[in-house]
C-alpha positions as CSV (number, residue, x, y, z in Angstrom):
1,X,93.1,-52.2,136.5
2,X,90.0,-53.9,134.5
3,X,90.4,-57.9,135.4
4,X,90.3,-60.8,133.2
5,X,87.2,-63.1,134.2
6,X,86.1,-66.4,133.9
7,X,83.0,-67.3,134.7
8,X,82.6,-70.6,136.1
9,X,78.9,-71.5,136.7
10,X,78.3,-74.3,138.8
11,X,74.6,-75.9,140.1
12,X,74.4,-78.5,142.3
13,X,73.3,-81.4,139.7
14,X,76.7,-80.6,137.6
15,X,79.1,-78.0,136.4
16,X,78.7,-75.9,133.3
17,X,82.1,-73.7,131.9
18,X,81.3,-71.0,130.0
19,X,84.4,-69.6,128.1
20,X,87.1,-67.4,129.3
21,X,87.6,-63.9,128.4
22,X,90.5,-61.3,129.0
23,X,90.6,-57.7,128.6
24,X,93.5,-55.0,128.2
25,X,94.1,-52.5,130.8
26,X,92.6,-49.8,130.0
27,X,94.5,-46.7,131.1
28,X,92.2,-43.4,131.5
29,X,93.6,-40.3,131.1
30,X,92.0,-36.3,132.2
31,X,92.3,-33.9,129.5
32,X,93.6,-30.6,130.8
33,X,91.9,-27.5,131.4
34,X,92.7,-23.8,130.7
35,X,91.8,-22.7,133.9
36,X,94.1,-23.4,137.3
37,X,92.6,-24.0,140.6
38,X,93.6,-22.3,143.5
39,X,94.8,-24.6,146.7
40,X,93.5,-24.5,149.7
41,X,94.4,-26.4,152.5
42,X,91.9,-28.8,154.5
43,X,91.6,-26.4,157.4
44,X,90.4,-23.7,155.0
45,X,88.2,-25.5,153.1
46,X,86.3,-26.7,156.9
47,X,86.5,-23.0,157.8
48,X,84.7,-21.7,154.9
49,X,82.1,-24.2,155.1
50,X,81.6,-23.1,159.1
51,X,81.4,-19.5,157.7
52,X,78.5,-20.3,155.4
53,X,77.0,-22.5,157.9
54,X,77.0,-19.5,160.6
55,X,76.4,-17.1,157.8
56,X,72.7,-19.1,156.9
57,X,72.2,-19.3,160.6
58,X,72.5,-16.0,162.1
59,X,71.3,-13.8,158.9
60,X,67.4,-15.0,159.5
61,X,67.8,-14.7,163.1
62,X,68.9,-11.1,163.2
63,X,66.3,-10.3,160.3
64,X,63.7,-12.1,162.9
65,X,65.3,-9.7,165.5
66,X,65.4,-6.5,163.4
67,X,61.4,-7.0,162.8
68,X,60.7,-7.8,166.6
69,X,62.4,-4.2,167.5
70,X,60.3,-2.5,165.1
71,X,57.4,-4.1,166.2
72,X,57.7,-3.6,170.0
73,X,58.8,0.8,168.7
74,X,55.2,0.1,166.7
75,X,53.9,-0.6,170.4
76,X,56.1,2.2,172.1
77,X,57.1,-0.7,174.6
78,X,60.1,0.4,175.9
79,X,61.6,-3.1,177.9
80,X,59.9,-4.3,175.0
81,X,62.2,-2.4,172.8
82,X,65.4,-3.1,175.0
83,X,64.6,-7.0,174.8
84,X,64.6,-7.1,171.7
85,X,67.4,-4.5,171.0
86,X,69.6,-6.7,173.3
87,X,69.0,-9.9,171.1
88,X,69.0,-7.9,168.1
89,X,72.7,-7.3,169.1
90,X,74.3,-10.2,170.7
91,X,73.4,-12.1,167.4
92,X,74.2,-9.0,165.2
93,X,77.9,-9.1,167.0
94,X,78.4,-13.0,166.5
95,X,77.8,-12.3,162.8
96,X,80.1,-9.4,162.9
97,X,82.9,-11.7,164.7
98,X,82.3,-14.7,162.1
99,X,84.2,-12.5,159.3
100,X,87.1,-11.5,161.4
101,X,88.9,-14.6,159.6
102,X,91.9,-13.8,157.0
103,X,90.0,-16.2,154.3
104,X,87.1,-14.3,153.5
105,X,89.7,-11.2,152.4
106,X,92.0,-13.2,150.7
107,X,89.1,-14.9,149.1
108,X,87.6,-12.0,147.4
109,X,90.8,-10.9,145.8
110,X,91.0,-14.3,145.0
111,X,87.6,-14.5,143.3
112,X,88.1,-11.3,141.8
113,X,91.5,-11.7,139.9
114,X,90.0,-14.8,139.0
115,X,86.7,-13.8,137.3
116,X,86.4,-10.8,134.4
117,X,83.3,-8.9,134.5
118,X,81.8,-9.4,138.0
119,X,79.1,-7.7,139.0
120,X,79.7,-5.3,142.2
121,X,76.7,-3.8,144.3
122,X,77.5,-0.7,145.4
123,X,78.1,-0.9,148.6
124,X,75.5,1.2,151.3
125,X,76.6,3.1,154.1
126,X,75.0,3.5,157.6
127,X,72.4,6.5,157.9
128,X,72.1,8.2,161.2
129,X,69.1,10.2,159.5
130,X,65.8,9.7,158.2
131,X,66.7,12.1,155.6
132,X,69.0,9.9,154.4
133,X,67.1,7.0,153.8
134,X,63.4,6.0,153.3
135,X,61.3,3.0,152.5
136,X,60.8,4.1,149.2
137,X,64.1,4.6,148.2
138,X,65.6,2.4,144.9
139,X,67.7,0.0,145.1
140,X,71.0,1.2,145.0
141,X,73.0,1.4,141.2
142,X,74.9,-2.1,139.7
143,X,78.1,-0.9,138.6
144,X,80.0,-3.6,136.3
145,X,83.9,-4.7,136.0
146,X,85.0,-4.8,132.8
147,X,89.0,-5.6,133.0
148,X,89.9,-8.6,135.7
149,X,91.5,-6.5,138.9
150,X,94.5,-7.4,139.9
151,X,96.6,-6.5,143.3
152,X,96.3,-3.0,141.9
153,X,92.9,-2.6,140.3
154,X,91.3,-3.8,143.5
155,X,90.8,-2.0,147.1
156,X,91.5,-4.9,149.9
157,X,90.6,-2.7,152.5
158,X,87.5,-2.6,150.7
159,X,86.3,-5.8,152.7
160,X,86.6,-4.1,156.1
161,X,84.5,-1.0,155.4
162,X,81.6,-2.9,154.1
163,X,82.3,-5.6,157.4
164,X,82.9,-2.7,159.9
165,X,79.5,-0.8,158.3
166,X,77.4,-3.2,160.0
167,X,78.8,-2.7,163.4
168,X,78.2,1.0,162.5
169,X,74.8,0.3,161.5
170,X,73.7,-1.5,165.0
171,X,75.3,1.0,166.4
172,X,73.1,3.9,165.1
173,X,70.2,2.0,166.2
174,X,71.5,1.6,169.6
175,X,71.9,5.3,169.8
176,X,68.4,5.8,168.5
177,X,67.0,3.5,171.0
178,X,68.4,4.7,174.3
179,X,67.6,8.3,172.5
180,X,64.3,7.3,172.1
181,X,64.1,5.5,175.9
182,X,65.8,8.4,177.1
183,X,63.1,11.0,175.9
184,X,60.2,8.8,177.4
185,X,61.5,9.1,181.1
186,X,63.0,5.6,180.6
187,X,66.0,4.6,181.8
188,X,68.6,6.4,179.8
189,X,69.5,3.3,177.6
190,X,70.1,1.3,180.7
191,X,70.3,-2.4,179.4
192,X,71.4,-1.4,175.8
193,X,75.3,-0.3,174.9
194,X,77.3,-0.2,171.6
195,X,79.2,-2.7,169.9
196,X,82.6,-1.1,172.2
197,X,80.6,-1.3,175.3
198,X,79.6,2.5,175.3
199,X,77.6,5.1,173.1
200,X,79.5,7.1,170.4
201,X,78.4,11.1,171.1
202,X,78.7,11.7,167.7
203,X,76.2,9.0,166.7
204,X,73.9,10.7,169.5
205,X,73.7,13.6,169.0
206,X,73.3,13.4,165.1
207,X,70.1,11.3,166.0
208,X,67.0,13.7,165.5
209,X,64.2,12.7,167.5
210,X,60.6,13.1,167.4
211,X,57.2,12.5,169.2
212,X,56.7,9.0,171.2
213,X,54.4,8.4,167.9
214,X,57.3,8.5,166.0
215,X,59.3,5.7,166.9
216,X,58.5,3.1,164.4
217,X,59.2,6.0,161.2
218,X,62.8,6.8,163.2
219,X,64.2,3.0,163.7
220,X,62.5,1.7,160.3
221,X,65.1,3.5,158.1
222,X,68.5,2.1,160.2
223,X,66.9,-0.8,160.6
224,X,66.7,-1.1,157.2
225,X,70.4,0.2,156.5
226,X,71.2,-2.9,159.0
227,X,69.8,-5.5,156.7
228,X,71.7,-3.6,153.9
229,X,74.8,-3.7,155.2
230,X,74.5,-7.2,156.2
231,X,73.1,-8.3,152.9
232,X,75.9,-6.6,151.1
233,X,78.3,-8.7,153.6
234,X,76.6,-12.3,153.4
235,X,76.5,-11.5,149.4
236,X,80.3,-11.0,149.0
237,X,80.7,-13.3,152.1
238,X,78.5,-16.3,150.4
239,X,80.3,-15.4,146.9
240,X,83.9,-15.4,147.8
241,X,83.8,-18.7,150.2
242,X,81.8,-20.5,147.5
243,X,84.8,-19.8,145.3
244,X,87.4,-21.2,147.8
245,X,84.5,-24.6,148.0
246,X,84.5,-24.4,143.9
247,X,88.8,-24.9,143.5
248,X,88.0,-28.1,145.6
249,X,85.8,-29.4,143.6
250,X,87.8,-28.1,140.7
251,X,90.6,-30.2,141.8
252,X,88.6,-33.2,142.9
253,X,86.3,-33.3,139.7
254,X,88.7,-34.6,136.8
255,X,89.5,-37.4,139.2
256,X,85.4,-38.0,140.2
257,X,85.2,-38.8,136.6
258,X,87.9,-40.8,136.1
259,X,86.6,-43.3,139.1
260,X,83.0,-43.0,137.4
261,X,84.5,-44.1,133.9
262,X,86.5,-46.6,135.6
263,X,83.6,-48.2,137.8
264,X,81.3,-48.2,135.1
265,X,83.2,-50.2,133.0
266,X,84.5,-52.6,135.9
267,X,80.4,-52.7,136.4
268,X,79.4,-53.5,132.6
269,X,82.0,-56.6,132.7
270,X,80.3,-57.8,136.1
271,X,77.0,-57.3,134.9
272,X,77.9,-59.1,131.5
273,X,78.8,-62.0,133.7
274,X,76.2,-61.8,135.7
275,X,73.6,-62.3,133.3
276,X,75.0,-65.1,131.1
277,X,75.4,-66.7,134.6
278,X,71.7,-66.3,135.6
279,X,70.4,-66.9,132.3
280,X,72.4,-71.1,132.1
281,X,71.1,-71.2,135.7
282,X,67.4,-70.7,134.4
283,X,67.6,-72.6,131.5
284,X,69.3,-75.8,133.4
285,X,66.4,-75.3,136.4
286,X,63.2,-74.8,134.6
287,X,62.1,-78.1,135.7
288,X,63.0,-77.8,139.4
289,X,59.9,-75.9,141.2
290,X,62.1,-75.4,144.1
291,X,64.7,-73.8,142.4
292,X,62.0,-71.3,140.7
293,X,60.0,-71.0,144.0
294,X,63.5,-70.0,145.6
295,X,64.0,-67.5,143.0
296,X,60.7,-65.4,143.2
297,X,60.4,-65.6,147.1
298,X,64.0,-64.9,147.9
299,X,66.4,-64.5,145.3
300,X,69.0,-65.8,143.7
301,X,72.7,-66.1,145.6
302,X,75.8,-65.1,143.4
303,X,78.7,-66.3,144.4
304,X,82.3,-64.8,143.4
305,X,85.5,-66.5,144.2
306,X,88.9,-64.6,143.6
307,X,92.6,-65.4,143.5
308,X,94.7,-62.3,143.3
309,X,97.3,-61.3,145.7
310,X,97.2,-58.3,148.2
311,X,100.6,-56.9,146.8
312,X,101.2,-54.8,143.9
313,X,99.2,-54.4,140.9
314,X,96.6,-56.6,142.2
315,X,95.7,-55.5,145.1
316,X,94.1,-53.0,142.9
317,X,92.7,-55.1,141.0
318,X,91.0,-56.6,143.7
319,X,89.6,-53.3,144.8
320,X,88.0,-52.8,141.3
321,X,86.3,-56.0,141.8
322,X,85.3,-56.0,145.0
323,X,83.4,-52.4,144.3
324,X,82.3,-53.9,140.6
325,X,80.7,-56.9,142.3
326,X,78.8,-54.9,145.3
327,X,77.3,-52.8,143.0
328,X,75.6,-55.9,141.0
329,X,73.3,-55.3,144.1
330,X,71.1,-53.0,142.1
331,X,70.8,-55.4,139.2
332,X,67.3,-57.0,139.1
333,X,65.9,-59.4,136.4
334,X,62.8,-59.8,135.2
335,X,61.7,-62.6,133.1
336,X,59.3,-61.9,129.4
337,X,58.0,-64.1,127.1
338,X,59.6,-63.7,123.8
339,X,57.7,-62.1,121.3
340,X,59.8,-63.4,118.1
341,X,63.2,-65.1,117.3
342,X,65.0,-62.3,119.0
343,X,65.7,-63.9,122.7
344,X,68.7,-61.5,123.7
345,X,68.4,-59.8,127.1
346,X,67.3,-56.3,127.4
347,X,69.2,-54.1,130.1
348,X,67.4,-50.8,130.9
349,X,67.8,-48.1,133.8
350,X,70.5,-46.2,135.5
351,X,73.4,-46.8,137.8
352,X,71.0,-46.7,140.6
353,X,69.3,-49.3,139.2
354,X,69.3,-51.4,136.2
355,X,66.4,-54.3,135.3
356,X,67.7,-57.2,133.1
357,X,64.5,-58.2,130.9
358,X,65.6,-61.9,130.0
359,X,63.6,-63.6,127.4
360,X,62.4,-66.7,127.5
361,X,60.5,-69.0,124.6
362,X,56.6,-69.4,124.7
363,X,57.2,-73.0,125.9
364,X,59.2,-72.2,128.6
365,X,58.0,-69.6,129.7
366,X,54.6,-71.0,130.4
367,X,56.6,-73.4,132.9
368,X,57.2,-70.2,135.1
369,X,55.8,-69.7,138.3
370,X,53.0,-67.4,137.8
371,X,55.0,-64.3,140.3
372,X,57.4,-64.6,137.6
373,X,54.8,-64.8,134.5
374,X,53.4,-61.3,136.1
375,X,56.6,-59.5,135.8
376,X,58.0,-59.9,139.1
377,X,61.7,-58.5,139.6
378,X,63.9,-61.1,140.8
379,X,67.0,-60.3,143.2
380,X,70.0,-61.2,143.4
381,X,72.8,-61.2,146.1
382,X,76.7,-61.0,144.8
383,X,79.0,-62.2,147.9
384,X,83.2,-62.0,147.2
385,X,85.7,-64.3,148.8
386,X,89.6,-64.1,148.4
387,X,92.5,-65.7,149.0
388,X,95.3,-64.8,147.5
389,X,97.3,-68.2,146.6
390,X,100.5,-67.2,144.5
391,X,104.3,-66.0,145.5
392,X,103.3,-62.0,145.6
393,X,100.6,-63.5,147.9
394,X,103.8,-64.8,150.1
395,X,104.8,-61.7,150.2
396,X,102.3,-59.7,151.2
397,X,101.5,-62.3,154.0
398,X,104.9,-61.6,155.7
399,X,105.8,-57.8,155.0
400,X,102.8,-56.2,153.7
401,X,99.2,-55.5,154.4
402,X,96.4,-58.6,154.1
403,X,93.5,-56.0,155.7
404,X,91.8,-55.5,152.3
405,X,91.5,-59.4,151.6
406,X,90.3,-60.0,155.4
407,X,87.5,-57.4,155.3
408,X,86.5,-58.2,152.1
409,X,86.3,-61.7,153.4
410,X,83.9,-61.1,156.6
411,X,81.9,-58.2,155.2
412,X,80.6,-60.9,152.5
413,X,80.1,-63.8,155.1
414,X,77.7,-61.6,157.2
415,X,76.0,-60.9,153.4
416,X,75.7,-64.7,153.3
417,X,74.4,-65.0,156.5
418,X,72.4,-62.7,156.2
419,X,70.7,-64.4,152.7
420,X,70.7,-67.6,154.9
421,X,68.3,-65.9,157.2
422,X,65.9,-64.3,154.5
423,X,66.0,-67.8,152.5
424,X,65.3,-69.9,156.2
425,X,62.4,-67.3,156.9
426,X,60.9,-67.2,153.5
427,X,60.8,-70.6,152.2
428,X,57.8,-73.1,153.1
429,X,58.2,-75.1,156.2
430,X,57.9,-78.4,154.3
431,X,60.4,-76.9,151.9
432,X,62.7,-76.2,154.9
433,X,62.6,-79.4,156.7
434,X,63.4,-81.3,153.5
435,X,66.5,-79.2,152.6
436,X,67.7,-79.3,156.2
437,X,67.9,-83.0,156.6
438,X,69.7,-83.2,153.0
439,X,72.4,-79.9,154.1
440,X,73.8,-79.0,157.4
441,X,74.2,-75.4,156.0
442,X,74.2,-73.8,159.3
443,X,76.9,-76.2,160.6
444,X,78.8,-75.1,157.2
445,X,78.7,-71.0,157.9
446,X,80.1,-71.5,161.3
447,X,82.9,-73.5,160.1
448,X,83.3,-71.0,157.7
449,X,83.1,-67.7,159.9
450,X,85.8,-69.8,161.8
451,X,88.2,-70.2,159.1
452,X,87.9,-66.1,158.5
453,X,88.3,-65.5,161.9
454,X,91.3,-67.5,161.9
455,X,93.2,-65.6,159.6
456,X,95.9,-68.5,158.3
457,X,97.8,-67.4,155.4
458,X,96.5,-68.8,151.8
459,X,93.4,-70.4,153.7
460,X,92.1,-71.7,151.0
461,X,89.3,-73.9,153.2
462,X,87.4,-70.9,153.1
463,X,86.8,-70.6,149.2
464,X,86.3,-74.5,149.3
465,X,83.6,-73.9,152.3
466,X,81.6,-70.7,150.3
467,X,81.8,-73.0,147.3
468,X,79.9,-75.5,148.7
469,X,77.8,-73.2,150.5
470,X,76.7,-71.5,147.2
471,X,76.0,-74.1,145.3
472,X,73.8,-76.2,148.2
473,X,72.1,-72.7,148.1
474,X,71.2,-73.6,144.3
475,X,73.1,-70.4,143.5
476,X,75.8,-70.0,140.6
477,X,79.7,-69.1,140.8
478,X,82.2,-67.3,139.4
479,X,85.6,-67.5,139.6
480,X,88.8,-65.4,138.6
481,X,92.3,-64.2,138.7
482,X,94.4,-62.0,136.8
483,X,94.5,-63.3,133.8
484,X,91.6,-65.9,134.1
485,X,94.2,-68.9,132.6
486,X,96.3,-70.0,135.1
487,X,95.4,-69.8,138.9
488,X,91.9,-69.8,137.6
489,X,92.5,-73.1,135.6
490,X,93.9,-74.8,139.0
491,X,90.9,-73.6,141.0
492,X,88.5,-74.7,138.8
493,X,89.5,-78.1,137.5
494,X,89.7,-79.1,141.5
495,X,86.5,-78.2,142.0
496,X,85.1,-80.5,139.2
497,X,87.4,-82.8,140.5
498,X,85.5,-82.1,144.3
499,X,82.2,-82.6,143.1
500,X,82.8,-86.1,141.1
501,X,83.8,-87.1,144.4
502,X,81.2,-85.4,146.4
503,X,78.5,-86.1,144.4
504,X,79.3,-88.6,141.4
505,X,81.5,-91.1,143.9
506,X,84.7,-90.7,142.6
507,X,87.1,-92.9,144.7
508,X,89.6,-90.8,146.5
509,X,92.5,-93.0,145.1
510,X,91.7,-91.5,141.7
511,X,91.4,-88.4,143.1
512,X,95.4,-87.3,141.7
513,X,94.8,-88.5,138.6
514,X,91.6,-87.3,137.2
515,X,92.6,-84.1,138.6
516,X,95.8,-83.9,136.5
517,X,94.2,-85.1,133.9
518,X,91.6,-82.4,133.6
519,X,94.7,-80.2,133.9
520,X,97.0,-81.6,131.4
521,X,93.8,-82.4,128.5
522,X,90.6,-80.8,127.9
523,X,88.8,-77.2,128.4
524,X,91.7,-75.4,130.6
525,X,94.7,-76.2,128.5
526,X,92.9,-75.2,125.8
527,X,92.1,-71.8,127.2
528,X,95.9,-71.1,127.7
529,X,96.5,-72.0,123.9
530,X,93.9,-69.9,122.8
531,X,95.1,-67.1,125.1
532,X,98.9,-67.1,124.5
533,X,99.4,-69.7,121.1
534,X,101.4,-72.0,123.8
535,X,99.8,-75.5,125.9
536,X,101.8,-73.9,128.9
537,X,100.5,-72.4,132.6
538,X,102.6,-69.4,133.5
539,X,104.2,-70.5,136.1
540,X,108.0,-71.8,137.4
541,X,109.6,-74.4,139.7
542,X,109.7,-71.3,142.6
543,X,106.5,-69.8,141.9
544,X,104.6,-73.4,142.9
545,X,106.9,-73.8,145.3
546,X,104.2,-71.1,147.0
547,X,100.9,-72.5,145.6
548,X,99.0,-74.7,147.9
549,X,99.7,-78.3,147.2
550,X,96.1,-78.8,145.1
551,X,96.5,-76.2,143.3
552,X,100.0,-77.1,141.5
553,X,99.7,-78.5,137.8
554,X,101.0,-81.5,136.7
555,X,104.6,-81.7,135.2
556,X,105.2,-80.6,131.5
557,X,102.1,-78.7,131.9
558,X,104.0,-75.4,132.8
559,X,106.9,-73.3,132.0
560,X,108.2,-69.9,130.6
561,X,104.8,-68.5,129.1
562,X,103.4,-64.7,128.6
563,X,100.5,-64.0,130.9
């Protein structure tokens, strides 16, 4: 759901409105594709990723092995050569065991019913002869698939010869080993068995051996029929279990895409906020150093306040915001002198991280601190507090789920804390000691983090409390709802209505009436008439009957109305 916004920016000589927008939902669609992924379940998906995993592990190990074997035959070193036979197989074996899993099989008919044309190596076979292999043999013939196999076309048992060949293979070179140990008055192969726990005769006595000078030129070729074997395993192994990863993301990528479009342009309405916001802020502070000095050494605080519900449509719309408005975080400004008439901001980078280049006349610009004259990026920190206020908001309180509006809520006070702390550490002393005798700020966050912890329904202390907060913090607000007319009207007219009495001594007993007066006459009602052609807030006799009592229009202000 894309929100309406309006952006209310408020600085703590005054209040400034800037007008209200709305925007239609936008509803994002994935266009089919030709091809249809295969499912595979969770478990699969983890077991195929612990097969690749064990497959990158153990297939440099045994290579590592395979050379240390040859080297100690180089060195006719026969515990040597059953040290590192015996390593050689205990890691050959857990490779061997890693593929006794169902999924690889089914995943290579899989991959190739799926894919026309694949490539096949021919597969090797163990050589129990150096006749049959040698150093300088070629690689062995690519033979391609023209047709896409199907259950018919293609061998399943084909898996578990190439699988089964490199048990085969270690076996041959435990035969020729304890052959080889054997012939030098060793032991017999003591130390050294076959993959079944004993040697195959046939294996044996097929081996041909030859003088103690000869070992290295008798184990190089099955050594090398080993790595084959286990090559051609890891490469259908490696290919088939990638597939199985691929239909994840297969499934999963329409949808990535859909979230990107959808955060994106959650992000550009933020952002378009955002910098009209900073840019009234400037222009209304260029003559307060402390503001300026604030806004080079620490940053600038941006404060959201929101009014949806946690039920129904808008608790989604609540999610898009509260993700729209933490990713401001990577939004930086920097402030140029304008060159010619043209003073519109310049936004440039990517979603990592974008730099607002605002421009400012020569006159004003001069004004600037000189860190900001030099190009210094500015900061700025966007904190989100909601309370939901209207009937749906009722509802959720008593039979749904508030969790999303109450983590929201203290994940965003520790942010402002946490600015608190970097704008107490950073500012000047003299700075400090000023602005603490005018603000009990601290004495404001703990009553704050008290009214979160609390958890009262519709607590609406706690968007007065960050109000304050941001704006003694010189920083600028924003506040929405759904549509940005109605709830949104309420709020802000009794904030304007707060700080004539906080700060431009209205008496309390006109407290009432100026605040249904801003309600009934002026910038808000207008709003609703440009928005719907009708002077009338959406709401009925039952809806306010759930609003907080301040935030409840005045009669004849309010009626049947489209929203």
């Amino acid at each position: 759901m894309i929100f309406g916004v309006l952006f209310i920016i408020c600085q703590y000589s005054g209040l400034q409105i800037l007008p209200a927008f709305c925007v239609t939902c936008l509803y994002l669609c994935c266009c089919s594709t030709e091809y249809q992924f295969i499912y595979y379940s969770p478990e699969n998906t983890a077991k195929a990723k612990e097969v690749l995993s064990n497959i990158n592990q153990l297939q440099p190990l045994i290579a590592t092995y395979a050379d240390l074997l040859l080297n100690s035959a180089s060195q006719h070193s026969p515990d040597s050569l059953k040290n590192s036979l015996k390593m050689l197989s205990e890691k050959t074996e857990l490779f061997v065991h890693a593929f006794k899993d169902q999924l690889v099989r089914s995943a290579l008919l899989a991959l190739y019913t799926a894919r026309p044309g694949c490539i096949l190596k021919k597969q090797p076979s163990p050589k129990n002869s150096t006749e049959e292999s040698s150093p300088q043999d070629p690689p062995p013939p690519m033979r391609r698939q023209d047709s896409i196999p199907h259950h018919s076309d293609y061998d399943e048992e084909e898996w578990d010869r190439v699988w089964a060949n490199v048990g085969k293979s270690l076996n041959c070179v435990i035969a020729m080993v304890d052959k080889l140990i054997e012939r030098d008055g060793g032991s017999g192969g003591g130390g050294s068995s076959s993959k079944n726990g004993e040697k195959d005769p046939s294996l044996v006595d097929s081996i041909i051996t030859h003088p103690r000078e000869d070992w290295y030129e008798q184990l190089y070729p099955l050594i090398l029929t080993l790595k084959d074997c286990m090559g051609e395993v890891v490469n259908r192994a490696k290919q088939s279990l990638t597939f199985v990863l691929l239909q994840e993301l297969a499934y999963s990528s329409p949808q990535c895409l859909m979230l990107t479009l959808r955060r994106d342009i959650v992000f550009s309405q933020a952002l378009a906020g955002l910098v009209c916001g900073f840019i009234i802020k400037l222009h209304t502070s260029l003559h307060d150093p402390g503001f300026l000095q604030q806004l080079h050494t620490v940053g600038l605080i941006v404060q959201y306040e929101g009014l949806l519900s946690t039920y129904s449509d808008e608790i989604g719309m609540l999610e898009d915001m509260a993700v729209g408005i933490s990713d401001l975080k990577k939004v930086t400004f920097k402030i140029i002198e304008a060159k010619s008439g043209d003073v519109l901001p310049v936004i440039t980078g990517r979603r990592e991280h974008y730099v607002v280049e605002v421009k400012l006349p020569a006159g004003m610009f001069e004004s600037l601190p000189l860190q900001i004259r030099e190009g210094q990026l500015l900061h700025v920190y966007p904190v989100l507090f909601n309370v939901g206020i209207n009937e749906q908001q009722t509802l959720a309180d008593r039979f749904g789920d508030v969790s999303l509006q109450e983590s929201i809520n203290q994940e965003n006070f520790e942010l402002l804390k946490e600015y608190y702390t970097i704008f107490m550490e950073k500012m000047p002393p003299d700075y400090i000691s000023h602005f603490q005798e005018q603000n009990d700020l601290k004495g404001l966050l703990e009553n704050l983090h008290q009214n979160i912890q609390a958890k009262k329904r519709k607590n609406v202390e706690i968007m007065w409390l960050a109000a304050t907060i941001c704006r003694k913090l010189n920083g600028i607000r924003f506040t929405c709802c759904k549509s940005a007319k109605d709830r949104t009207s309420m709020s802000v007219t009794l904030e304007q209505c707060s700080i004539l009495r906080d700060e431009h001594q209205l008496h309390k007993d006109f407290f009432i009436r100026a605040l249904d007066c801003m309600r009934r006459e002026g910038c808000r009602i207008e709003n609703v008439l440009k928005n719907i052609k009708c002077r009338k807030y959406a709401f009925n006799m039952l809806q306010l009957m759930a609003f907080p009592k301040y935030y409840r229009p005045p009669e004849g202000t309010y009626g049947k109305a489209d929203t």
